[in-house]
N, C-alpha and C positions, 0 to 999 in steps of 0.2 A: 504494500500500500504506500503510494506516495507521501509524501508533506501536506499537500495539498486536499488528496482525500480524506488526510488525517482530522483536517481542521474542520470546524462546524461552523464559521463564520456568522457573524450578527449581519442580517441581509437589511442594509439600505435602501429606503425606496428612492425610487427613479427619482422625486424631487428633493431627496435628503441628497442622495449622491451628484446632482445636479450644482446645491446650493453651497456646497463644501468642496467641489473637485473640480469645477470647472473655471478654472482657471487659466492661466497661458500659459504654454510653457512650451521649449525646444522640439525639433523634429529629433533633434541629434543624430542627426546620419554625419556627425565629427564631433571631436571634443579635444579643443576647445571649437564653439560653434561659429560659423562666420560670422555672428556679431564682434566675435573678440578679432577678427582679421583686422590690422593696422598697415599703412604704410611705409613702415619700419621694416617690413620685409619686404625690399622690391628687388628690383630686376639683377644687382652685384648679391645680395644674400642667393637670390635663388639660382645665381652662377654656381656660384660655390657647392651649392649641396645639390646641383646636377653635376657636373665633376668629380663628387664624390663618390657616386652611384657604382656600385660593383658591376662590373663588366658582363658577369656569369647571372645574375639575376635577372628573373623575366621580371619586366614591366605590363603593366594593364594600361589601356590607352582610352582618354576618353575624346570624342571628337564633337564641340556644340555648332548647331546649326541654327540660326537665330530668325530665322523666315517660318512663314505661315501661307497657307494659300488665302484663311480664311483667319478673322483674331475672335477667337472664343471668350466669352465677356469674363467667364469664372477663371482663367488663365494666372498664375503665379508664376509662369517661366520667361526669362529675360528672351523676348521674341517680336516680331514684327509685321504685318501681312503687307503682302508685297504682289502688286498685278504684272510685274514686270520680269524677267528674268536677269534682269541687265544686274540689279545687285547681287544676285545670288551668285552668279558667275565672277565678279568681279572679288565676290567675298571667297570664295575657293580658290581663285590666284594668292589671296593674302594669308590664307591659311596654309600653301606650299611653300610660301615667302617664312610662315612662323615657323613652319617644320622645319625648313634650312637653318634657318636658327638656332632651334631648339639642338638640332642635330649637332650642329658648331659647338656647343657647350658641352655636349656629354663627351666623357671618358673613349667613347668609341661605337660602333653600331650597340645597341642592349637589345636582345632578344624579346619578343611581349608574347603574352599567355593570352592575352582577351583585349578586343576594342569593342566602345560601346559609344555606338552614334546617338545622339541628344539632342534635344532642342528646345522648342519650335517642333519642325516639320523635316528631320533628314531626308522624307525622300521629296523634297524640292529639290536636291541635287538628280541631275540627268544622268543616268547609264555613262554617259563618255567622262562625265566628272566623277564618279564612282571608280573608273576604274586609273583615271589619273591618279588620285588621291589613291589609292590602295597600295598603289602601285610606287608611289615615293614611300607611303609609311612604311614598306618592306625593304626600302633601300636603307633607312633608317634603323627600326626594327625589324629584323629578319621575324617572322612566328616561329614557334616551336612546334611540336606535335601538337592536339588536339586545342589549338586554338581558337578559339571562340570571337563570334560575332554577334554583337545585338544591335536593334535598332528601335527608334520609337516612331511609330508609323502614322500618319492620319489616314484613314479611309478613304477621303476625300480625292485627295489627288494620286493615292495609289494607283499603279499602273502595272499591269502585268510584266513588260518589260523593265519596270524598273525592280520589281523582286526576279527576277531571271538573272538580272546584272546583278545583284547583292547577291545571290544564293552563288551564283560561278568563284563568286570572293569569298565565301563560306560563310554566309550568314549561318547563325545554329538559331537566333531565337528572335523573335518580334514582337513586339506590344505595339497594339494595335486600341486607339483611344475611342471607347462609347458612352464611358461617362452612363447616358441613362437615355432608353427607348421613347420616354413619350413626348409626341411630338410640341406640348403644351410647355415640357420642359427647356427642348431643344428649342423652340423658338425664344424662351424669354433667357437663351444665354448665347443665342449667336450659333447656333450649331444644329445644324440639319443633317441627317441622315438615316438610314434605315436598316433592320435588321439583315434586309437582304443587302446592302452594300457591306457591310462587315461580315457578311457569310462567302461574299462573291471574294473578298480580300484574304481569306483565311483559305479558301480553296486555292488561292494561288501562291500560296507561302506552304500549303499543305503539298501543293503537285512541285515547287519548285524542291520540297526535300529540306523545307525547314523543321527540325524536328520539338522546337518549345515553342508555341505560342502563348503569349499574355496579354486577356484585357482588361484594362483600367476600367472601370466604372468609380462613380461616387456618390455620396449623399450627403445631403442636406444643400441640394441646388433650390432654387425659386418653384414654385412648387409641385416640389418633389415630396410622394407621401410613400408611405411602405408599399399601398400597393402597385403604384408604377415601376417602384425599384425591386418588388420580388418578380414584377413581370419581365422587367430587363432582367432579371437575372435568369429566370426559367426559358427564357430567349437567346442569351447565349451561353447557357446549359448546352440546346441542341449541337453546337460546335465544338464540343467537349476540350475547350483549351488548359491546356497542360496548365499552368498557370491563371491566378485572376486579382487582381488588387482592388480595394475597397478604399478609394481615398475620402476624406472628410472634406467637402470646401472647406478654404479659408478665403473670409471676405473682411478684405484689408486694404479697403479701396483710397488709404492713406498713402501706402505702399505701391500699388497698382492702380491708376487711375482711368481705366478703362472698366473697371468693378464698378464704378459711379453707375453705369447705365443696368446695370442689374437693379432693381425694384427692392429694396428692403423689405418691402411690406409682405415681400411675396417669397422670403427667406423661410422656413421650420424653424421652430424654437429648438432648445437645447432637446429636451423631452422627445421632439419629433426625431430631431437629427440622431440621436441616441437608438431611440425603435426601430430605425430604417437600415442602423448599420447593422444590431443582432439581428433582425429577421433575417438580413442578406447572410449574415456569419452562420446562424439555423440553418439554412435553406442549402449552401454551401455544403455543410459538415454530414446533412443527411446525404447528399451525393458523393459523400466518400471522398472529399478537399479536409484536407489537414489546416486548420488552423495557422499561420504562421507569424508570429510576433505582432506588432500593433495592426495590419492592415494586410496581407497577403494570405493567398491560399494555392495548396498545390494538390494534385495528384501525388497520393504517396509515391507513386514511384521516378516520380521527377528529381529532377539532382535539389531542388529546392529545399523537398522535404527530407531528403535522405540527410543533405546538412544539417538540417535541423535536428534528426534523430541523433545523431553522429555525433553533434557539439561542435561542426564546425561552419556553422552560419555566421554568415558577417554584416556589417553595417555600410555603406558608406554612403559618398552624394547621390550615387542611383538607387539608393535604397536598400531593401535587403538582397545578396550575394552571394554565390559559392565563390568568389573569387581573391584566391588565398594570398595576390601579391603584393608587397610590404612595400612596394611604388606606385602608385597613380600619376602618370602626364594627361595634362587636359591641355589642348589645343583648340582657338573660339575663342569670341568675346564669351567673358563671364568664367570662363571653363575654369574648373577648381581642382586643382592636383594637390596627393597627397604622398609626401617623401617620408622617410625615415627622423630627419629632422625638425619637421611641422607640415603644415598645410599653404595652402598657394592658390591665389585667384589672380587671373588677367582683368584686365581693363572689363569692365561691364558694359560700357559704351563704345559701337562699334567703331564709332568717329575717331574715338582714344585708342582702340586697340589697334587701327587700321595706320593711327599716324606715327606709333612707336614702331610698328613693324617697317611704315616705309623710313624711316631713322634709320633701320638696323638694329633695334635695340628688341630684347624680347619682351613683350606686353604686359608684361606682370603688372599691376594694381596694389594690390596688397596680400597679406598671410599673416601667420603667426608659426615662432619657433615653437615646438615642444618645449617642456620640461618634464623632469621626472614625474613630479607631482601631477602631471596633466596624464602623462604615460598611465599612472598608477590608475586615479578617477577613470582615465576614459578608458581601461579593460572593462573596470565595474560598471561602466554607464553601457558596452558596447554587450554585457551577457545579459543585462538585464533587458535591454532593447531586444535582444532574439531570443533570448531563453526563458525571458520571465522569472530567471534564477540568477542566483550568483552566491558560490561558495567565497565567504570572503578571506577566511583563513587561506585558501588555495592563492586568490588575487595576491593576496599581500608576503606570502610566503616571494611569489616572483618576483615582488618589489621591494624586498627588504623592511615591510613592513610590520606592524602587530595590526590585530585586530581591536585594542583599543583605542589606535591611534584615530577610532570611525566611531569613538562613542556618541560625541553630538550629533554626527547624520543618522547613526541609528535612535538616536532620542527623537531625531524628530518624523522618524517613520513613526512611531508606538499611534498617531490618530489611523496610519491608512490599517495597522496590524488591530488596534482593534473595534475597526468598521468593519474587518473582516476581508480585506483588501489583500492582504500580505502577512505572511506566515513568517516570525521572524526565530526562529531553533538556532543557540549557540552563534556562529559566524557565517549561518547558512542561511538567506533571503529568499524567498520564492512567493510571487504575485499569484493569485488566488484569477480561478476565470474568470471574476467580477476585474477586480485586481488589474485585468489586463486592460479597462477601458483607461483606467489612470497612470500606466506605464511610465509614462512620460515626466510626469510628477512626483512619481517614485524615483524615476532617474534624477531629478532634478534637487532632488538632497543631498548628491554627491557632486554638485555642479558647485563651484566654489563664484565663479563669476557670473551664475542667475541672479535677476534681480525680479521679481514677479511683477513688481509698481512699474516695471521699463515699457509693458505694453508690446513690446519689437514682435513679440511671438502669437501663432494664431493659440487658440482656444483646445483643451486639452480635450476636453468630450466633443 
């Protein structure tokens, strides 16, 4: 019997756990979060600790693409719609330009294990720029055996030749964005499309010999109620994707000002937004989808969930990972790479990233170094993100730690342990299935630079 089963939890109702936990707090896919990113690490810091990079070690590549065909009003991703092709083209010369760069700075070719194309809209890129671009990052990074390709796809402007041209480069896996089926929803966020358009797109990722497919959906869009969102789910049920992600909008129209035209009135309450995600999580679990940390679901027999069994799921900017390598290069405005040293963002603005590249200089923005202390926190923060557990004696034994050195963050878990949230035995943590919708808040007593009154972060339920 697990920890979990052991426990008998005092059960919160929906507006008690509402009124005490919904709060803001981190995605943490990094720790420290890009809040704490400064300009204190630019473009001579981030020489140095590419230089340093061991020769023999694969790298993971990540590549952003900042175009849209179409701008989706619920959109959080630094992106832009664009009718033209002239930018897109002109922004893929400037990203061969960053690569020669990038290239000039390292140690020597590095070998990479996985690229994972992002955006926006990667396949706004044409088959002939797909296979440019592929084709320098291998003069760069050679791949190794079973290298892996992902990408994040829109329905919309997918094109059967342009999955032919990514699957000949080895695409393995695609997420492919639905967000939610009804058309009442899709109209009031900018986004049209139909069950048979994302059926017609998955047949062609399916014949091209893609073998993981992933789709995004979300909840608590304008309105969106449980039962539109168990319909889109029992809808792309029939397409049985290896994967399926359940994201929460964030409506932070401070932040993203094209969220302005979204309707507030026509947003779910916390309550609603909460019902809409377990029905979807029920509904899921009964067809045999594994649960996986705050928001994803897999086919047990996917590499997804087998990580998870395994203990070796990860975190990072795309989210959760089987991808084991201790480098991340990200190439793109915005793109956020993670070294052995700390973490690293380029210019966010494509005007800024495009004018340091024609300099000569690489486009870095800002980052932060590690420290030990951050090294320590972010193991803890990165098992309880995917395991909903964390032995802490084990953490701290690798970092030369004690386990009393965590007496205050474990004081001030004792409200979610006893709401019945979190199970806390000796130096051993583990989130209760309630437990899991406040994950983020549990993380966030090991965050040393949270600040809750800052606002920066979306909403924790």
């Amino acid at each position: 019997m697990t920890l979990a089963e052991r426990l008998e939890p005092q059960v919160l109702s929906t507006e008690a756990l509402i009124a005490k936990y919904d709060g803001r707090a981190p995605r943490y896919t990094s720790y420290p979060t890009a809040v704490q990113f400064t300009p204190q690490v630019g473009p001579d810091v981030y020489r140095q600790w590419l230089a340093a990079l061991p020769s023999d070690d694969p790298v993971s590549l990540y590549v952003h693409v900042p175009f849209c065909a179409r701008l989706c009003w619920y959109c959080g991703c630094n992106t832009r719609a664009v009718q033209r092709h002239g930018p897109v083209a002109d922004y893929v010369k400037h990203l061969l330009e960053e690569l020669s760069l990038l290239g000039a700075a390292l140690p020597g070719r590095l070998p990479s294990s996985a690229l994972h194309f992002g955006g926006g809209t990667p396949n706004m890129l044409t088959p002939e720029e797909l296979d440019l671009l592929f084709g320098a990052l291998a003069e760069v990074f050679p791949p190794i055996a079973g290298f892996e390709v992902a990408a994040e796809l829109d329905p919309a402007p997918l094109t059967r030749d342009w999955v032919q041209a990514a699957a000949r480069h080895g695409l393995t896996r695609a997420s492919l964005g639905v967000q939610n089926l009804s058309p009442r929803v899709q109209e009031a966020v900018n986004r049209k499309e139909s069950f048979e358009d994302v059926a017609r797109c998955v047949g062609w990722l399916r014949e091209a010999g893609v073998g993981s497919v992933n789709l995004d959906l979300m909840y608590g869009l304008p309105h969106q109620t449980t039962a539109n969102t168990l319909d889109t789910v029992d809808q792309i049920l029939r397409l049985k994707p290896e994967r399926i992600a359940l994201f929460g909008y964030a409506h932070v129209p401070w932040m993203k000002a094209h969220q302005q035209l979204i309707h507030e009135g026509a947003l779910p309450g916390a309550a609603e937004r909460l019902e809409q995600s377990e029905a979807a999580a029920e509904r899921l679990a009964a067809e045999g989808y594994v649960r996986i940390g705050l928001d994803h679901f897999a086919l047990p027999e996917d590499e997804l969930a087998r990580a998870l069994a395994e203990g070796r799921l990860r975190r990072n900017f795309q989210g959760y990972t089987t991808d084991g390598a201790r480098t991340l290069l990200g190439l793109g405005a915005s793109a956020i790479g993670s070294l052995p040293q700390g973490f690293v963002q380029n210019a966010a603005q494509e005007l800024a990233w495009r004018a340091a590249i024609a300099k000569g200089e690489l486009p870095l923005a800002r980052g932060v170094a590690l420290t030990d202390q951050d090294r320590f926190r972010g193991e803890i923060i990165e098992r309880l993100m995917c395991d909903l557990a964390v032995d802490l004696e084990e953490v701290c034994g690798r970092h030369g730690r004690a386990v009393g050195d965590l007496a205050a963050e474990i004081e001030r878990l004792s409200d979610f342990a006893a709401d019945g949230l979190l199970l806390i035995e000796g130096g051993r943590l583990q989130a209760t299935e309630t437990g899991r919708l406040v994950i983020r808040s549990i993380c966030a007593a090991f965050d040393t630079y949270f600040a809750a009154a800052e606002g920066r972060h979306s909403k924790a339920l």
